[in-house]
N, C-alpha and C positions, 0 to 999 in steps of 0.2 A: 775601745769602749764604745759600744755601739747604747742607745738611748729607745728605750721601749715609746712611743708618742701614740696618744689617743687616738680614734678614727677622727676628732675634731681637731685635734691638733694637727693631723698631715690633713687632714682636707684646709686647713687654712694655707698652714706650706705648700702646697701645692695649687693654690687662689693667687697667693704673691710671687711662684719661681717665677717665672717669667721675664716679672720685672727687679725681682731679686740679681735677675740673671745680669740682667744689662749694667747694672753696681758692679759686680765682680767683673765683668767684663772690661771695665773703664777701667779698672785697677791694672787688669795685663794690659792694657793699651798704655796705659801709664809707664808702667816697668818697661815699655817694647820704646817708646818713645825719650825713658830716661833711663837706658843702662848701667849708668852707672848709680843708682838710687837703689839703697835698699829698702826703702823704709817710706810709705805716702800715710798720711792722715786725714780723714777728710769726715766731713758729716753723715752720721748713716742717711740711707733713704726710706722713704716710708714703708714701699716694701719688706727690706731689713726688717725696719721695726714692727711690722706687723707679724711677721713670721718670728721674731725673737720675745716676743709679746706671747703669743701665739703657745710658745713653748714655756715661758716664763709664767704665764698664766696671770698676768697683768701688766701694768703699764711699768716700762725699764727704767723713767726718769724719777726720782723721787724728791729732788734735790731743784727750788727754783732757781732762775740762773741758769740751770746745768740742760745740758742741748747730748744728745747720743751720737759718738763718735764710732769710726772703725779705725783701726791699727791695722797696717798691713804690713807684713814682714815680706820682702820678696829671696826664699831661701837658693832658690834656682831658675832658672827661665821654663815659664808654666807650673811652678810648685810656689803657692804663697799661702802664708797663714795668717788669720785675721782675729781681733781680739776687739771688742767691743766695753770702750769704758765712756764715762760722762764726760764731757768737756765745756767752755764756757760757752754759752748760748747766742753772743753776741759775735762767733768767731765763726770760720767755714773748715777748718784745717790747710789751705791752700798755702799760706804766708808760712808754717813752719819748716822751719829747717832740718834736715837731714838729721845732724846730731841732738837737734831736741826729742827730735822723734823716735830716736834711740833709746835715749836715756829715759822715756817714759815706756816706751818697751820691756826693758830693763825693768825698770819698776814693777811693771804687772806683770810680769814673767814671777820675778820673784816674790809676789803676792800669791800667785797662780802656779805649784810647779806642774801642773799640769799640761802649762804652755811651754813651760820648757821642754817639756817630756816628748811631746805632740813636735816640736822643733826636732829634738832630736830623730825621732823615728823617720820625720818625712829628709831630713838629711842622709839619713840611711838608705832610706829607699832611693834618692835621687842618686845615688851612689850605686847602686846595682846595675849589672850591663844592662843597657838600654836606655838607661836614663840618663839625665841633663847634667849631672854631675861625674859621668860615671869616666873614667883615667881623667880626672882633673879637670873634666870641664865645666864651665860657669864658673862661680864665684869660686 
């Protein structure tokens, strides 16, 4: 599913990739540095937020207290997927553990099957020759 975006809305996306970029980036340094992890949480960045903003067409937090999060799922080595929910305001996502960070995947998967869907297909594709998964490798 590809997403039609204003001339205002990719002129903002494209104001924030940059440093959108260096977010995702820390995510695979992440996964490169903790192999056996599948799963990191952590605080969006403002970049994020301005380009999901950006797309959203206002502001993501609505809820005081609640602080924007990313979910990263790491499906294969260079294939991760990310989900963006609220989380508390007063946390950074660093201190959570592995299986909590599951089981709230879980959750918004199954709120969203979109995420699951989106799971499935890039496990697919990492599966085809040439890629990270493909006779059995990575997870």
């Amino acid at each position: 599913m590809t997403m039609q975006l204003s001339r205002q809305q990719r002129r903002a996306m494209q104001r924030h990739a940059v440093e959108a970029e260096q977010a995702t980036d820390a995510d695979r340094k992440f996964f490169e540095r903790f192999p056996h992890r599948q799963y990191r949480m952590r605080r969006m960045g403002r970049a994020e937020i301005s380009q999901l903003e950006a797309i959203c067409g206002g502001s993501i937090v609505n809820e005081p207290g609640d602080a924007p999060f990313v979910l990263i799922k790491n499906i294969a080595p260079g294939v991760r997927l990310r989900a963006f929910v609220p989380g508390p305001a007063d946390e950074d996502g660093s201190d959570a553990p592995e299986q909590g960070i599951a089981i709230l995947w879980a959750q918004h998967a199954a709120r969203h099957p979109a995420v699951a869907e989106k799971e499935g297909m890039l496990r697919w594709a990492a599966a085809l020759p040439g890629g990270p998964l493909h006779d059995g490798g990575g997870r």
